[in-house]
KEPA-85694 format. One record per atom (N, C-alpha, C, O): x, y, z negated; residue in one letter. Coordinates in steps of 0.02 Angstrom, whole numbers, plus 50000, padded with zeros to 5 digits. Each point is the difference from the previous one (the first is absolute). Example, Ala and Ser with C-alpha at 12.3 -4.5 7.8 and 13.67 -1.06 7.14 Angstrom:
<nodes>
506604971649610A499555005950000A500455006050000A500524999949967A499305005450069S500425005949997S499615005549963S500255005549992S
</nodes>
This chain:
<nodes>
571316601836150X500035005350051X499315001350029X499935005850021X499474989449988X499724997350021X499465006749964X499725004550032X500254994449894X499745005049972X500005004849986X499535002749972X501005000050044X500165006049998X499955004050082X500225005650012X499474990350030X499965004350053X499375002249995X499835005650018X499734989549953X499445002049987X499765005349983X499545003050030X500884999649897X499865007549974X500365006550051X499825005950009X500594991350011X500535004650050X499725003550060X500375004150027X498874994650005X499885003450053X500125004050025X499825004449960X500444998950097X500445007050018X499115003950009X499524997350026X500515010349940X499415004350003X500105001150090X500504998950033X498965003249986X500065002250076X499815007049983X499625002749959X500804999550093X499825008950011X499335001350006X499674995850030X500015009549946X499205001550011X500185004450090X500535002450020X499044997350002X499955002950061X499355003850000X499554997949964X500355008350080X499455001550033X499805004949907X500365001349952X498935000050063X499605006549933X500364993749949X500085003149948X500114991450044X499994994449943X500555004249956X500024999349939X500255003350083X500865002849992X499815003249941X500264999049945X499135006350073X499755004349947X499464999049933X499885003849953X499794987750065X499584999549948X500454996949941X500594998450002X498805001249925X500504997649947X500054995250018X499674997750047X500934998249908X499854992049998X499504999449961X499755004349964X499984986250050X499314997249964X500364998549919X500594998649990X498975002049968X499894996249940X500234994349996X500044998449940X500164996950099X500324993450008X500724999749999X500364996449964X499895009950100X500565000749993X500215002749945X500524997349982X499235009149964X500225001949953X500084994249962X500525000849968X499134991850012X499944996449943X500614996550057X500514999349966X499604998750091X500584997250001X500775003850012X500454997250033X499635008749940X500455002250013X500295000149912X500584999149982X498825002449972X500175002049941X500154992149962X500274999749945X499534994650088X500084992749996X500804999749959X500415004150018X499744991949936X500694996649999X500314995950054X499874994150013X500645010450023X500414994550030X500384994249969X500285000649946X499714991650103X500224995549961X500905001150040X500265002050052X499914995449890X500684998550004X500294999350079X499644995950027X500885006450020X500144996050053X500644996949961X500135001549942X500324993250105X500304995250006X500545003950055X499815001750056X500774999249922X500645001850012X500284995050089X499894993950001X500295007950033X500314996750064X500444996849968X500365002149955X499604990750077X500294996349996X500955000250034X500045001750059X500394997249919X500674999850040X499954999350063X500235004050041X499474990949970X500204995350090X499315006050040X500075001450059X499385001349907X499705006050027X500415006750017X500075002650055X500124999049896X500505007350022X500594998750029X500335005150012X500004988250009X500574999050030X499745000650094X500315001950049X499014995449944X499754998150063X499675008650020X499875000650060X500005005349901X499765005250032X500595003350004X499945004250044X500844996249922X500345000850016X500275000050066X500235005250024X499784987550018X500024996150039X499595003150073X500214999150057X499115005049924X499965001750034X500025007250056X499795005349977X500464994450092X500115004850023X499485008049996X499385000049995X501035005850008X499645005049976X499545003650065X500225000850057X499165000849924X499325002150048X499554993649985X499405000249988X500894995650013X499334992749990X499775000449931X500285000149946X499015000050075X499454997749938X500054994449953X499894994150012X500325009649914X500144993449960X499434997149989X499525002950027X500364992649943X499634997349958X499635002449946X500355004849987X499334995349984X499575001249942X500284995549953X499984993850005X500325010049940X500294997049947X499925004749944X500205005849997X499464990849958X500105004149932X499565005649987X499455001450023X501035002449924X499735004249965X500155005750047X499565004250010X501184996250025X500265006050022X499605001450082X499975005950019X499784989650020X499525000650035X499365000949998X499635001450047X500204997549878X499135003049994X500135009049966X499585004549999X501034995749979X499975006749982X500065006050069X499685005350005X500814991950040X500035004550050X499384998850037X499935005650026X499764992249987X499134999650025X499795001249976X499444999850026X500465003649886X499475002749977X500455008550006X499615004850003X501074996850000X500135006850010X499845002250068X499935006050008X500044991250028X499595000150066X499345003150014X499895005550027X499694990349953X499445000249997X499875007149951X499675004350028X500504996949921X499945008049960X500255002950040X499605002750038X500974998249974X500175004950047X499545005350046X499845005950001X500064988250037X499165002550056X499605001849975X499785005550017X499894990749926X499555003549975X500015006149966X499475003249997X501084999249976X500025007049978X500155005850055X499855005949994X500514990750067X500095005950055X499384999350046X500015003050054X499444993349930X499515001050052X499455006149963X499615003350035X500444997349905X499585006649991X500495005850006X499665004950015X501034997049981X500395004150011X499815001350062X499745005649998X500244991750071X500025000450065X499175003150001X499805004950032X499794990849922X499365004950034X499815007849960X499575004050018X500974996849916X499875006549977X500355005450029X499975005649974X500494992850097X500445001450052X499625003150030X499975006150000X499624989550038X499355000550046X499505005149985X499915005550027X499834992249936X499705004649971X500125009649985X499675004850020X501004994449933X500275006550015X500085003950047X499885006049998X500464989150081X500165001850060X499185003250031X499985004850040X499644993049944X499345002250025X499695006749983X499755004650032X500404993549884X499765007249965X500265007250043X499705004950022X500854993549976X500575005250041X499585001750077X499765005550015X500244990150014X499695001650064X499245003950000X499785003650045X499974995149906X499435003349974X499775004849973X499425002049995X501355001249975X500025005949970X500305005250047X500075006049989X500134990050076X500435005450051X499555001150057X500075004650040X499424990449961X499345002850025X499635002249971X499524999150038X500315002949929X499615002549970X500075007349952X499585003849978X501374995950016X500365006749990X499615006750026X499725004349966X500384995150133X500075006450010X499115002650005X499925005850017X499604991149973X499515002549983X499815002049927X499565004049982X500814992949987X499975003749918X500355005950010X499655004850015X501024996349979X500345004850007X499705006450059X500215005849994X499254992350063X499715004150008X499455005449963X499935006150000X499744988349969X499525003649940X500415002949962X499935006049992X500334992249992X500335005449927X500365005750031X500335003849965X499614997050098X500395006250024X500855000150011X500295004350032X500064989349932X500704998849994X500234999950061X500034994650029X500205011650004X500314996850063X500524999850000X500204998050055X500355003449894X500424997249998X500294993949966X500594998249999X498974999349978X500254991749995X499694997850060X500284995150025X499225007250005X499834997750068X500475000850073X499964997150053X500575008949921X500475000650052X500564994449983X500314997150044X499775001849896X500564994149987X499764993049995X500374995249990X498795004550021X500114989850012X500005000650100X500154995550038X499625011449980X500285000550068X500624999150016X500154997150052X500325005349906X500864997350038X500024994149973X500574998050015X499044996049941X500174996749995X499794992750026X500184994649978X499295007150087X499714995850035X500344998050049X500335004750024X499754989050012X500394999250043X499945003050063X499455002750006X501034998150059X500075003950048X499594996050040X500064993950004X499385010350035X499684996750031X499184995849981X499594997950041X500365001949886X499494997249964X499405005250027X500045005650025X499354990049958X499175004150049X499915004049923X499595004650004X500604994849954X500095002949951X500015006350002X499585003349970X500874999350065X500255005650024X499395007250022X499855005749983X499984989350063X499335004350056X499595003049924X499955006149990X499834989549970X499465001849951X500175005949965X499615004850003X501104995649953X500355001349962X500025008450057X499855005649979X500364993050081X499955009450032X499545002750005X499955006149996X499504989250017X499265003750004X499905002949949X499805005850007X500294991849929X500095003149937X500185005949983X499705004449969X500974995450060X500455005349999X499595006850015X499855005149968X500034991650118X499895005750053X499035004349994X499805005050030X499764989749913X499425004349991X500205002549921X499535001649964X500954998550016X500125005449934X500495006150023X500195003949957X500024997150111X500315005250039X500855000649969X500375004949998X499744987349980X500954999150013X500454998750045X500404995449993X499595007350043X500304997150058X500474998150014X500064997250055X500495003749898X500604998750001X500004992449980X500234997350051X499664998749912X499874993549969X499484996350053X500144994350017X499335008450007X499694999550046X500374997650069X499824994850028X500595008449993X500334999650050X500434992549996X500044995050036X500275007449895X500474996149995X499754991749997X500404995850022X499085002349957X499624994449990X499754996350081X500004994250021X499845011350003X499954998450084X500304998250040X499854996150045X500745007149941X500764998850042X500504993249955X500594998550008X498944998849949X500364994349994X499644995250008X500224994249993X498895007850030X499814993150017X500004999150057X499684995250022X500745009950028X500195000650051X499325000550037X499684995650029X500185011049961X499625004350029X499895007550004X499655003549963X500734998450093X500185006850011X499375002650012X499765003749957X499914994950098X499455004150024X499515000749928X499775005549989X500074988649959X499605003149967X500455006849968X499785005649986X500864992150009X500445006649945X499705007550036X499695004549971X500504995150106X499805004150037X499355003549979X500015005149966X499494992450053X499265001249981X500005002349940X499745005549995X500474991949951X500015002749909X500285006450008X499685004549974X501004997550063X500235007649998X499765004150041X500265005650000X499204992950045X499875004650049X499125002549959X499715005450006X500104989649960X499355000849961X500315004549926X499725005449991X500724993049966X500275004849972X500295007150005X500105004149955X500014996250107X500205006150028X500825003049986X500195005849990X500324985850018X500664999549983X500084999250070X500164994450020X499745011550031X500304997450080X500695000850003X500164999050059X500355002349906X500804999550000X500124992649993X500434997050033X499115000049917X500434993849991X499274996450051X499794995049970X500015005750063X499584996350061X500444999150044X500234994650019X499975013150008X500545001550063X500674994849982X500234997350050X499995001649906X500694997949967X499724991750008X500434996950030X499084999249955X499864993049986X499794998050077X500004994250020X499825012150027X499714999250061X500584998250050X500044995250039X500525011149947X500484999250036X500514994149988X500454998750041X499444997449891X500484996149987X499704993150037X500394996850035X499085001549959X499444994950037X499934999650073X499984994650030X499985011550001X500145001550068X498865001049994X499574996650029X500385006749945X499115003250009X500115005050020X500265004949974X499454993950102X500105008750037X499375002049991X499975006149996X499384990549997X499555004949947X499765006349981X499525003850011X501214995649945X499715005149941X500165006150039X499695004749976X500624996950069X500255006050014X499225002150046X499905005950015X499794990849997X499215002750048X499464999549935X499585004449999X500404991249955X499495001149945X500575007449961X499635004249974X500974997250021X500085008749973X499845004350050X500005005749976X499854994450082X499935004350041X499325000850008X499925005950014X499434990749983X499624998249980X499575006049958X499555004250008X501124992149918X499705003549949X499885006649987X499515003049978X501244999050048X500135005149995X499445006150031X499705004449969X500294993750127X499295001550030X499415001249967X499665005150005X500234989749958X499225000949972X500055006449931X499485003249991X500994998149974X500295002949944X500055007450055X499595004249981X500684997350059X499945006850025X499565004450041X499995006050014X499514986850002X499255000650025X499505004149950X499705005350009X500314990449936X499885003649927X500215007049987X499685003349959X500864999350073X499965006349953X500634997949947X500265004449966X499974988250028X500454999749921X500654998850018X500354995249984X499825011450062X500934997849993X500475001549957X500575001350020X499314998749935X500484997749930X499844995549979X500384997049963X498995000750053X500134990449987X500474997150040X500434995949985X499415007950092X500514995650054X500675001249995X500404996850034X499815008749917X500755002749974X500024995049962X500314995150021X499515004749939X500154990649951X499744996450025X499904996149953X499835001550095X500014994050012X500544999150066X500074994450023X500245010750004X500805000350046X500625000149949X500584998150009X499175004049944X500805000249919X499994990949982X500464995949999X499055003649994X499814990249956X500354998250071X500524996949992X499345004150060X500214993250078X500695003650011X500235001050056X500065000849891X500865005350034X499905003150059X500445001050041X499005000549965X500225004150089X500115008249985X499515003750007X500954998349980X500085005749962X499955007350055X499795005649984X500484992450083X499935003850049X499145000050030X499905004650040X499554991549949X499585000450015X499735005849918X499715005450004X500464992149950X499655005049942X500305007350008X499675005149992X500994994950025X500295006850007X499525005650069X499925006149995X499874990050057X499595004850034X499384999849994X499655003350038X500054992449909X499395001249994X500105006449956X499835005550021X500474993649913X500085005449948X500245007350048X499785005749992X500564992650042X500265006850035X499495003950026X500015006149991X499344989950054X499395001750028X499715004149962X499855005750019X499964991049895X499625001349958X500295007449982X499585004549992X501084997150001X500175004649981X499905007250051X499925005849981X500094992850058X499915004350058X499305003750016X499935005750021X499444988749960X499505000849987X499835004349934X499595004549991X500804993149973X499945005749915X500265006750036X499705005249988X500754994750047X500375005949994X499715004950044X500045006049986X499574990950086X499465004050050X499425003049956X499735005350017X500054990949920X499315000549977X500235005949941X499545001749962X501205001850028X500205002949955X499805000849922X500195005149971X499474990749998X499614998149956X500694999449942X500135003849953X500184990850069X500534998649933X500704996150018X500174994050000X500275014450018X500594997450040X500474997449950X500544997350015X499205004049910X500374992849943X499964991350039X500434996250023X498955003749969X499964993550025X500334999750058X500394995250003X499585008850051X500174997550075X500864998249990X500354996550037X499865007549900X500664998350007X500084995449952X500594998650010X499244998149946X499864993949982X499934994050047X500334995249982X499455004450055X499614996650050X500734999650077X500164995550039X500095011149952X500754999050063X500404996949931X500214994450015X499915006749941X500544998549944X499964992450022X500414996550028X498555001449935X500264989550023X500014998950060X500204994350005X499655008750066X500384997050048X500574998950018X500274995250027X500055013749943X500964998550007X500194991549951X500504996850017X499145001049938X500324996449956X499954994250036X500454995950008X498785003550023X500134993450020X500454998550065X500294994650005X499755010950048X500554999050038X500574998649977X500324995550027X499995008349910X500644997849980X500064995549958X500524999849967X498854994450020X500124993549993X499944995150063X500204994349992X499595007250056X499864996950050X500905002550046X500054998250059X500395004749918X500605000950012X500554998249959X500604999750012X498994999049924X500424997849959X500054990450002X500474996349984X499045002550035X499764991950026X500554998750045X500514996949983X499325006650102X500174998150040X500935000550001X500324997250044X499975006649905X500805001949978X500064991849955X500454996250017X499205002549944X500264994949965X499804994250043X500284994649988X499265005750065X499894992150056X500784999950033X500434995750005X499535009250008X500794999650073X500505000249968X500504998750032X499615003049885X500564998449968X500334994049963X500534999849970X499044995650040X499644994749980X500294994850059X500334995049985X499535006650079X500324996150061X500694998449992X500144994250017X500485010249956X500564999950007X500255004150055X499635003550034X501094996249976X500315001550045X500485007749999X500055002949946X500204999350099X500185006349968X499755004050002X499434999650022X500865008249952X499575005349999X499625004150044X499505003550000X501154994050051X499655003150077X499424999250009X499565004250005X500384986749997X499344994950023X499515004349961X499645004350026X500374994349918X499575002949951X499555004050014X499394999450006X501125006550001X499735008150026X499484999150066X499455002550011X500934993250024X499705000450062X499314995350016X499565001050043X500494994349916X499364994249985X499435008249954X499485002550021X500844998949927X499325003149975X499915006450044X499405001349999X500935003350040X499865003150043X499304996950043X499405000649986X500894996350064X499664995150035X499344995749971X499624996850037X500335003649899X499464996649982X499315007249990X499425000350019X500935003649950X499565008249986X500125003850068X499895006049993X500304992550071X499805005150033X499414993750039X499435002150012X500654993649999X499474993750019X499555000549972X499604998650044X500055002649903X499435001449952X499885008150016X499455002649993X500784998850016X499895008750004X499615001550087X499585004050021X500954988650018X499514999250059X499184996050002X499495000550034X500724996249916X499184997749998X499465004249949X499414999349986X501025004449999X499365003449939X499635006950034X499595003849975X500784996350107X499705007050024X500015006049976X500244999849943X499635005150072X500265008450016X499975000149902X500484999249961X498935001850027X499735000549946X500404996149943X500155002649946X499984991850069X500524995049945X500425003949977X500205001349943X500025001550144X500904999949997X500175006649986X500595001850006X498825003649968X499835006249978X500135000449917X500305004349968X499334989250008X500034998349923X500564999049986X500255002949953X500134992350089X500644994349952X500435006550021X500165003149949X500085000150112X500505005249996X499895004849963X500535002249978X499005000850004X499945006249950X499574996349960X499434999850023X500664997149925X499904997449940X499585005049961X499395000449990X501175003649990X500055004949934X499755007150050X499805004449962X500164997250094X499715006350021X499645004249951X500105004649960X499134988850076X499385002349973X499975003449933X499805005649984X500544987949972X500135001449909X500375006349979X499925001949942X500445001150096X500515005749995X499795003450007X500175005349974X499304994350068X499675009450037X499514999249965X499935005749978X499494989849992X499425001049957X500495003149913X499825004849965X500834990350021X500205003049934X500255007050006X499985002949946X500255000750105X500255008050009X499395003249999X500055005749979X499344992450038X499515003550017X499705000449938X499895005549977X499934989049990X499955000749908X500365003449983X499775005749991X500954993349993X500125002649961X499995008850009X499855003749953X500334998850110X499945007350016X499255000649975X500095004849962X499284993950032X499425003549984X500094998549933X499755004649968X500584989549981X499965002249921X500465007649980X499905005149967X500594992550072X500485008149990X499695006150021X500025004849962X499734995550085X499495004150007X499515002149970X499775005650015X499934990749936X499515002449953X500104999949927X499645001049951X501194997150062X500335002249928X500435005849998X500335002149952X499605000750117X500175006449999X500805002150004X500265005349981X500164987050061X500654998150010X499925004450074X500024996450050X499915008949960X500085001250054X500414999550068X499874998550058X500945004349890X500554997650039X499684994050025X499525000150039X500804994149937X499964992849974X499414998450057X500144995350038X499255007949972X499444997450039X500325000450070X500014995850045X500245010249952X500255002950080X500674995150026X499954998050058X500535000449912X500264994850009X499744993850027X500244996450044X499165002849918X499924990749995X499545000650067X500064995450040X499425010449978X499694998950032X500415000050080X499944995850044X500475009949956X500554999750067X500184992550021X500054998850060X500034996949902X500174994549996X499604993950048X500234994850025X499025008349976X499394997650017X499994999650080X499684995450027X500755010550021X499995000250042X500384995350055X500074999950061X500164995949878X500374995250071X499504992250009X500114995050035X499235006949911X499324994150002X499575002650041X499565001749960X500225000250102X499965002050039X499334995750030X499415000550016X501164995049977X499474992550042X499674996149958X499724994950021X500265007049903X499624998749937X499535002349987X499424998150008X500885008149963X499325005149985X499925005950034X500425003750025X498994996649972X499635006050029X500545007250031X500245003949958X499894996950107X500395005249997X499655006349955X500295000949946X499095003950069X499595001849956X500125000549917X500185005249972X499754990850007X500034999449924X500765001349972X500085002649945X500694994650109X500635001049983X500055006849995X500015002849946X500024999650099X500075009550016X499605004249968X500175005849988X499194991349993X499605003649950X500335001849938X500145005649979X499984987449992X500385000049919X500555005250021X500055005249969X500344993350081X500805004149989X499775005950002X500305004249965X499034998350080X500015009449987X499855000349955X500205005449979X499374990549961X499735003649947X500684998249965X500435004350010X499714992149964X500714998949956X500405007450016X500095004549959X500094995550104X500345003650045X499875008649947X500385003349964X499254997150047X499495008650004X500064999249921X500375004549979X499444992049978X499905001149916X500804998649983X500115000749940X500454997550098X500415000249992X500345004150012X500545000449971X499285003350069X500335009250023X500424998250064X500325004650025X499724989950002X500294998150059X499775000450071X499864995150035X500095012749988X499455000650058X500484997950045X499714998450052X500855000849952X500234996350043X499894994450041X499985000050061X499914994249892X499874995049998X499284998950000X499844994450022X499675009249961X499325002249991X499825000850078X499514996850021X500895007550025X499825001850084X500294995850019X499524996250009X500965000750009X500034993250025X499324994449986X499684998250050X500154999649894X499544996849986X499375001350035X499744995250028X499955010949976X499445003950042X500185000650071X499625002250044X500924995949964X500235000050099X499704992650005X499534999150039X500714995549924X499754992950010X499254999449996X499674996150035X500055008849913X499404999050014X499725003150040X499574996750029X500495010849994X499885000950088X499824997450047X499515001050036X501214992749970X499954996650044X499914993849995X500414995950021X498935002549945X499844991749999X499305001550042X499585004449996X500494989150054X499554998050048X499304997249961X499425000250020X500734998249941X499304996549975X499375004549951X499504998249968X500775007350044X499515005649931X499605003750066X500245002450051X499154997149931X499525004150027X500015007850009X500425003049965X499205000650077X500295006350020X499915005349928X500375004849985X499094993049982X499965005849915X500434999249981X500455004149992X499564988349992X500645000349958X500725002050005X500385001149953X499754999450119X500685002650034X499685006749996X500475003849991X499004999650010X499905008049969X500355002549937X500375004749985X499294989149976X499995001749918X500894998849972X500165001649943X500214996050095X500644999250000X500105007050011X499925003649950X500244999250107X500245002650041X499685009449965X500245005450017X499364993749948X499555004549955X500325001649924X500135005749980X499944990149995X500634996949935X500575002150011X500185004249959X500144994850077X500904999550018X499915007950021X500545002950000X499005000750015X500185007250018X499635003149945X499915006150003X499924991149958X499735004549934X500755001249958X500175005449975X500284987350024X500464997449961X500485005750021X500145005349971X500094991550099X500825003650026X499725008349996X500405004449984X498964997150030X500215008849989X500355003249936X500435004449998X499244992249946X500355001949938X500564998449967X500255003049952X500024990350085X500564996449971X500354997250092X499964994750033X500305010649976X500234994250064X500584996549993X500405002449960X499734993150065X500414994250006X500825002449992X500185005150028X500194991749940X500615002049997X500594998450054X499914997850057X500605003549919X500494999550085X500144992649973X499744996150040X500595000249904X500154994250009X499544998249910X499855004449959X500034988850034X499814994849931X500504999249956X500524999250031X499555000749923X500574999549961X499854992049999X500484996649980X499245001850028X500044991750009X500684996950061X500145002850054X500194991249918X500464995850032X499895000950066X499465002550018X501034995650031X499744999850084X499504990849985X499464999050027X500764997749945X499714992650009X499175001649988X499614996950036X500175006849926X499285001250011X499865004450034X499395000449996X500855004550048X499845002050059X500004995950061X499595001250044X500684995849960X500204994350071X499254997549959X499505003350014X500464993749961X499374994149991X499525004250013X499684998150049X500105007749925X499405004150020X499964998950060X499494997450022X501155004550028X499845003550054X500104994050042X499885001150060X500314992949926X500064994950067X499814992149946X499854994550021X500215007249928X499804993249960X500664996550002X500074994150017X500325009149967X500844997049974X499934994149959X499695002949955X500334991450025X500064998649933X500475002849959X500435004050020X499524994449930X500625001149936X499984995549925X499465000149971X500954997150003X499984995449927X499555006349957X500225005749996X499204992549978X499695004949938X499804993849942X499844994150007X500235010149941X500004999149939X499534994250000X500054999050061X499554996749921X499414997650000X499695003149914X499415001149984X501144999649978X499555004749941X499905006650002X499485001949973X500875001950050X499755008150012X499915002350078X499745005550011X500464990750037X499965001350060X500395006450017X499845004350041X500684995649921X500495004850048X500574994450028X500084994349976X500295008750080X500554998850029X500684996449975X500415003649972X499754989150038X500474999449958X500615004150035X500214996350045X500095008649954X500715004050019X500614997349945X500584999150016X499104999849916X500845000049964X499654998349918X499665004749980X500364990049977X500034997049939X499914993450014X499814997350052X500325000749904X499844992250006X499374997549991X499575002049961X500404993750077X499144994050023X499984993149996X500474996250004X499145002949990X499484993149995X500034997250054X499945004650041X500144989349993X499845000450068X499374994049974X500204996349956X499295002950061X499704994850001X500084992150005X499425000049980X500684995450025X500164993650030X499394995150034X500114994550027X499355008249967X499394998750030X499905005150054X500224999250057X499445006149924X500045004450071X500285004750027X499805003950044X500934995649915X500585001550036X499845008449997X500195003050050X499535000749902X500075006349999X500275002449924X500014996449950X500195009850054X500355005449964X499495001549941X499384999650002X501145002649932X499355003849951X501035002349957X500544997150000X499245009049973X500575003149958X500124997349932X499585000249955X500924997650039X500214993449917X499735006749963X499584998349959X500535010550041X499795001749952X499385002349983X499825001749944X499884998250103X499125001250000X499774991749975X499534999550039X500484996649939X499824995149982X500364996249912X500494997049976X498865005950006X499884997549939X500354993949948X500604999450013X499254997749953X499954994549956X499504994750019X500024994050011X499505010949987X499324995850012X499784998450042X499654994949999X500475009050064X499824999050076X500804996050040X500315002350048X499834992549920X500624998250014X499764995350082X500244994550013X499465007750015X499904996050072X499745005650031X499805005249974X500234992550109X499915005850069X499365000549997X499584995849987X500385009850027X499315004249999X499624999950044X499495003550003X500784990850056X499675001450077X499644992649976X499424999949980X500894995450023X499834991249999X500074997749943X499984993950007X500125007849922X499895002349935X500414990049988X499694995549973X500835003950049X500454995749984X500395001749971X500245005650007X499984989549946X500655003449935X500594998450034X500234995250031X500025012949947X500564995950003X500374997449972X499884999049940X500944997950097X500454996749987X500345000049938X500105005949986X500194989249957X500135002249942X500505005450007X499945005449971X500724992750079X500355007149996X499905005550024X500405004450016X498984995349987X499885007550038X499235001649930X499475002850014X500644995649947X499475003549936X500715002449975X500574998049990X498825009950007X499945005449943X500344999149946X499814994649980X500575007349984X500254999549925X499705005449967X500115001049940X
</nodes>
């Protein structure tokens, strides 16, 4: 037994870098050695490990105890380079995920750069780098989003107000509680109309949703086109996007208060109450825009369209559309309304309607004394040869408007009177056009050039 323990030494585990070097040349010549024979346990041996209770350390016996000490000992040694090619790997990885989002910057990939961004953890400094990224290649959306998970609003803030995304500033401001931003937009806006550039400050009030602040700037602008008489296309362009943005800034505040619950009453009476409250803070001028929306846009599109008919030689058709003109009063030019209707008026053979028109201009306060000559010089060249008839063969509804500014529903495509066929009604600005004056092709309103509704197209 004696000798055989001799050859039997249990290997010891390598520990520490040993794990990883080869074995020596010694051990190879004693491993590749002939083992000698062992010697079988004796009876009164295996009766006595029998014998003994289980957890206690047997004895060293034999063959079957030098084998499980040498499966031992391999064991470890083959899982100690497994564990460090573990290691190793685990590192590579960390190395390639630092070092990711500056590659993926060079190559321009920002979208594998937006996806090792969702795949960084919440909160990682990772983050900060990865938006700066974002936010000097002008993405802001990913940008944002990278900020607000390394839980940092104010930079998000700063990235959309330098991009010039003030909707989603106002929106990340108000969710944060940054009262802020509402004095850096007011600010901005200031310095932008100081300049001379309020259609920057019209988009930059559309980007921050303040839709009632863009609706009277645009309304201003239009008013200004329309004093400077240069290009009353545009000016009615210009009332067209203010009506729009009021009736998103009504269409908002209908879906906030519908949104609360409750019944219909409440409803009514919450969004009442919310638009006549804004109408108190927006002053004379606000509450001029949001109630007559569509005015402005109505009386610049009658006024177009009567001078194309007019020089297409729609005479009727002019004299109609322009009568129409007289209930814009507080729009356009009294002057320029009554002008068009006498000439329409007169090439239309309608001296009727022609001396009425020349009474209004008579009597406008604002024309200098020639020019109230050169009127008054005209109209008696006219009525001697053609004087005025006893009644217009025109409707009473365009007499009342001449003579007191009646309203009445008109066409928005030919600008006559709706009395009797079927119409269009708008669903945006809520005005009239005849289903049969309207085309195939012109299948939307002619005032706010919105399509319409599928059941209401043309066949």
């Amino acid at each position: 037994m004696a000798s055989t323990m001799t050859h039997m030494d249990p290997v010891r585990p390598a520990s520490g870098f040993a794990a990883f070097l080869p074995s020596s040349p010694d051990d190879g010549q004693q491993a590749q050695s002939p083992r000698p024979r062992q010697q079988a346990p004796s009876q009164a041996q295996q009766a006595s490990d029998r014998q003994q209770p289980i957890g206690v350390e047997r004895p060293f016996h034999g063959v079957g105890r030098a084998r499980e000490q040498q499966a031992r000992s391999g064991a470890h040694q083959r899982a100690a380079p497994i564990a460090a090619r573990g290691v190793q790997l685990w590192l590579v990885k960390i190395g390639v995920m630092l070092a990711a989002p500056l590659a993926y910057y060079r190559l321009g990939d920002f979208a594998a750069l937006e996806a090792l961004a969702g795949a960084v953890p919440q909160g990682a400094p990772l983050l900060l780098d990865l938006g700066r990224k974002f936010e000097s290649v002008g993405l802001h959306a990913p940008a944002v989003e990278a900020y607000l998970r390394a839980g940092e609003p104010k930079a998000a803030i700063d990235c959309c107000v330098l991009l010039n995304q003030w909707e989603k500033a106002v929106e990340i401001a108000e969710e944060f509680g940054f009262q802020q931003i509402e004095g850096l937009l007011a600010k901005y806006a200031a310095n932008l109309l100081q300049r001379g550039d309020r259609l920057l400050a019209v988009e930059l009030y559309r980007k921050a949703n303040k839709a009632t602040d863009a609706a009277k700037l645009l309304a201003a602008i239009a008013e200004d086109v329309g004093v400077q008489q240069a290009n009353p296309l545009r000016a009615k362009k210009l009332h067209v996007l203010a009506a729009l943005e009021v009736e998103r800034y009504r269409k908002k505040t209908l879906d906030l208060t519908a949104t609360r619950g409750g019944d219909i009453a409440q409803t009514t009476a919450a969004t009442l109450d919310t638009l006549m409250t804004h109408d108190q803070e927006s002053g004379a001028s606000g509450a001029k825009v949001l109630d007559n929306a569509w005015r402005g846009a109505a009386a610049y599109h009658y006024y177009v369209l009567a001078h194309k008919q007019l020089y297409a030689g729609s005479m009727d058709a002019a004299t109609k559309t322009s009568i129409r003109l007289a209930e814009y009063e507080d729009v356009l030019p009294r002057r320029d309304i009554y002008s068009i209707v006498a000439l329409a008026a007169y090439h239309n053979g309608d001296y009727d309607v022609c001396s009425r028109a020349f009474i209004k201009l008579e009597t406008l306060d604002d024309l200098a004394e020639d020019e109230q000559d050169e009127i008054q010089k005209l109209a008696l060249a006219i009525f001697s040869k053609k004087p005025p008839g006893e009644h217009s063969p025109l409707a009473s509804c365009y007499i009342a408007c001449l003579e007191t500014g009646t309203p009445y529903h008109a066409c928005t495509k030919t600008g006559r009177a709706v009395l009797d066929g079927r119409t269009l009604q708008c669903t945006t600005c809520r005005h009239h056009a005849f289903e049969a004056e309207l085309s195939r092709d012109d299948n939307h309103c002619p005032l706010c050039h919105t399509v319409y509704p599928a059941q209401y197209r043309v066949a």
